[in-house]
C-alpha positions in Angstrom: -5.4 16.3 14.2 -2.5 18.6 13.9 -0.1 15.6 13.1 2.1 15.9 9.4 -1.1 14.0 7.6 -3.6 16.0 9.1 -5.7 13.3 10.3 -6.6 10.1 11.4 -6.8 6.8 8.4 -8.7 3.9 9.5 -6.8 1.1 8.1 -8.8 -1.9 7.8 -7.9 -5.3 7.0 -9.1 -7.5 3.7 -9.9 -10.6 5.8 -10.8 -14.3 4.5 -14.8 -14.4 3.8 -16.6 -17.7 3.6 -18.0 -16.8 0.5 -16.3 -17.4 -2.5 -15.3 -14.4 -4.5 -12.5 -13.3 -7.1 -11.5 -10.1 -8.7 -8.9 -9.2 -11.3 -8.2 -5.7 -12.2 -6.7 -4.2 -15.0 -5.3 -0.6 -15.1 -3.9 1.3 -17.8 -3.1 5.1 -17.0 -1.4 8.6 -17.3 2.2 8.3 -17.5 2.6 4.8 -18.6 0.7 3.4 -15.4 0.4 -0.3 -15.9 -1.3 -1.9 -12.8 -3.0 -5.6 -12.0 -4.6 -6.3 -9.1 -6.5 -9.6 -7.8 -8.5 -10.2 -4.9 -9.9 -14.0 -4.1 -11.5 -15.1 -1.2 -13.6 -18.5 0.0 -13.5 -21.8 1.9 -10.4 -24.5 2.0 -12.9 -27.3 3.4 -16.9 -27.9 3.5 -17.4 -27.1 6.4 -15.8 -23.5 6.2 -13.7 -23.7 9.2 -10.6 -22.9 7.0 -11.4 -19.6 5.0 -8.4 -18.1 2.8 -7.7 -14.9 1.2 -5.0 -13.7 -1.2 -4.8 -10.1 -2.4 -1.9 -9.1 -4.9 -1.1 -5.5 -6.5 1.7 -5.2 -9.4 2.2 -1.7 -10.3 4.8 -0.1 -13.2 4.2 3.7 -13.6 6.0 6.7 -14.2 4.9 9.9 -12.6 4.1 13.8 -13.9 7.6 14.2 -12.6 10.3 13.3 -15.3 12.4 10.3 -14.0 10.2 9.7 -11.1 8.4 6.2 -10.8 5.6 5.0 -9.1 6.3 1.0 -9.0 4.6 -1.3 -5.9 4.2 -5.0 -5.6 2.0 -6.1 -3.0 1.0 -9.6 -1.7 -1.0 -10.3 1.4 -2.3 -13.9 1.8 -4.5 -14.4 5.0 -6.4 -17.0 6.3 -9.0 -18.0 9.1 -9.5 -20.7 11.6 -13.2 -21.1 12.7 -12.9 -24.3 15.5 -16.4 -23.3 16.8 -19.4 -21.0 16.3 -17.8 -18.7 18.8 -14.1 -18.6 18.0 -11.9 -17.5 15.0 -8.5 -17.0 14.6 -7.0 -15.2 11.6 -3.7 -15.1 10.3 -2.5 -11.7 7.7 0.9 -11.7 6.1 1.6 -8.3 3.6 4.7 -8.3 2.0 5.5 -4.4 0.4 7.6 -3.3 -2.3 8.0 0.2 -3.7 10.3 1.6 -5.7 9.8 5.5 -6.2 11.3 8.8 -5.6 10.1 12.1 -3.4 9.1 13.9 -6.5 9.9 17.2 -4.1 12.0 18.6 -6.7 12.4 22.3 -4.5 12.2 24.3 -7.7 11.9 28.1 -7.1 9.2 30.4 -7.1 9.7 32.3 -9.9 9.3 30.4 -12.7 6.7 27.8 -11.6 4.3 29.9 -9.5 5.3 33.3 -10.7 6.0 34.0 -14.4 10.3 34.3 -14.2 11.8 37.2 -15.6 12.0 36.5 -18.4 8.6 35.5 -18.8 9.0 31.4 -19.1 7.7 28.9 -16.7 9.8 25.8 -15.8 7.3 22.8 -16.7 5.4 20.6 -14.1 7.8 17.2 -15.3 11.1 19.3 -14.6 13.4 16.8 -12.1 16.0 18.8 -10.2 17.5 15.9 -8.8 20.1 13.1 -10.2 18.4 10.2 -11.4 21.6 7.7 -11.2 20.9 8.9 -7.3 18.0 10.0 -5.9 15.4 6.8 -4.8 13.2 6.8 -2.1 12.7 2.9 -1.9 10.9 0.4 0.7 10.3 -2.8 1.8 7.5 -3.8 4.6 6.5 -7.0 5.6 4.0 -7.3 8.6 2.2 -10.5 10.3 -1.2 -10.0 12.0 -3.1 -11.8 14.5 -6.8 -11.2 14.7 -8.5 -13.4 17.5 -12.2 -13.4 18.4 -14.4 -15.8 21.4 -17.7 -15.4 22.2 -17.7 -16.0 26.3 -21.5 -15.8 26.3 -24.8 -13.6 24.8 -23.1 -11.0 26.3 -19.7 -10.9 26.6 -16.9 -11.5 24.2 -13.2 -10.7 23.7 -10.7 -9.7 20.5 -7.1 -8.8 20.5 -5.0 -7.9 17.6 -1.3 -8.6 17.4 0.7 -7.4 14.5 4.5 -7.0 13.8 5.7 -5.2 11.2 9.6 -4.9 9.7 10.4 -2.1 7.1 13.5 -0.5 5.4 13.4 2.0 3.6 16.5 3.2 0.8 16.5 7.2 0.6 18.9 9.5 -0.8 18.0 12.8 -2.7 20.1 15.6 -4.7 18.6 18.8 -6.0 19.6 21.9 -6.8 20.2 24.9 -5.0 
């Protein structure tokens, strides 16, 4: 599309599985990135009409930008209510926080694109901004419904609910 991203993103929902699994990941990256991440799904009861799901990210990373961070925590527990072959009923909470900073630091052409006059080039980590005030930080947390019934061999319904409150903290200072 012609929108800002340029396109469409499917977003899809992790949703509780019957069978169990669990993940753990470990990252270690450029610019001090430092990231966990787990994943666990499976049954509450025998009978697998309560499935569950929890997902968590932790994330502590600096960016190629000098004073600019890339931080997140994420937690999204779900589960599932299966009362019959032909209904489920699932339940999503995601709870976001990121701390971070545009990283557009507006610095001019000469100098980073073009060689300046003088023949130096400003380096990629150069922050044009005030780091006691420039933060772009947010909070989300959404709740999902996802419902499903099976009428017959042919027919079915679903409907999706979700709301979603966010703030986000953004003030930015460069220079001129």
């Amino acid at each position: 599309g012609k929108g800002s991203p340029g396109g469409i993103v499917n977003v899809v929902s992790k949703t509780p599985k019957e069978e169990s699994a669990h993940q753990w990941v470990f990252e270690a990256g450029s610019f001090n990135r430092k990231q966990i991440s787990f994943d666990s799904t499976g049954k509450l009861d025998e009978q697998g009409e309560w499935l569950y799901r929890f997902i968590g990210v932790n994330r502590d990373s600096d960016t190629q930008v000098d004073y600019v961070e890339d931080n997140a925590l994420v937690i999204a527990p779900s589960i599932t209510w299966r009362p019959s072959l032909d209904t489920e009923l699932t339940f999503l909470v995601k709870y976001t926080d990121i701390e971070s900073d545009t990283a557009a630091q507006f610095l001019p052409i000469y100098g980073t694109l073009f060689p300046a006059s003088n023949g130096e080039q400003i380096a990629h980590s150069t922050y044009s901004g005030d780091p006691d005030f420039n933060r772009y930080d947010t909070q989300t947390t959404s709740y999902t419904v996802l419902g499903y019934h099976q009428l017959s061999n042919n027919w079915s319904m679903e409907f999706t609910g979700r709301i979603t409150d966010g703030s986000a903290d953004y003030q930015q200072a460069w220079t001129a």
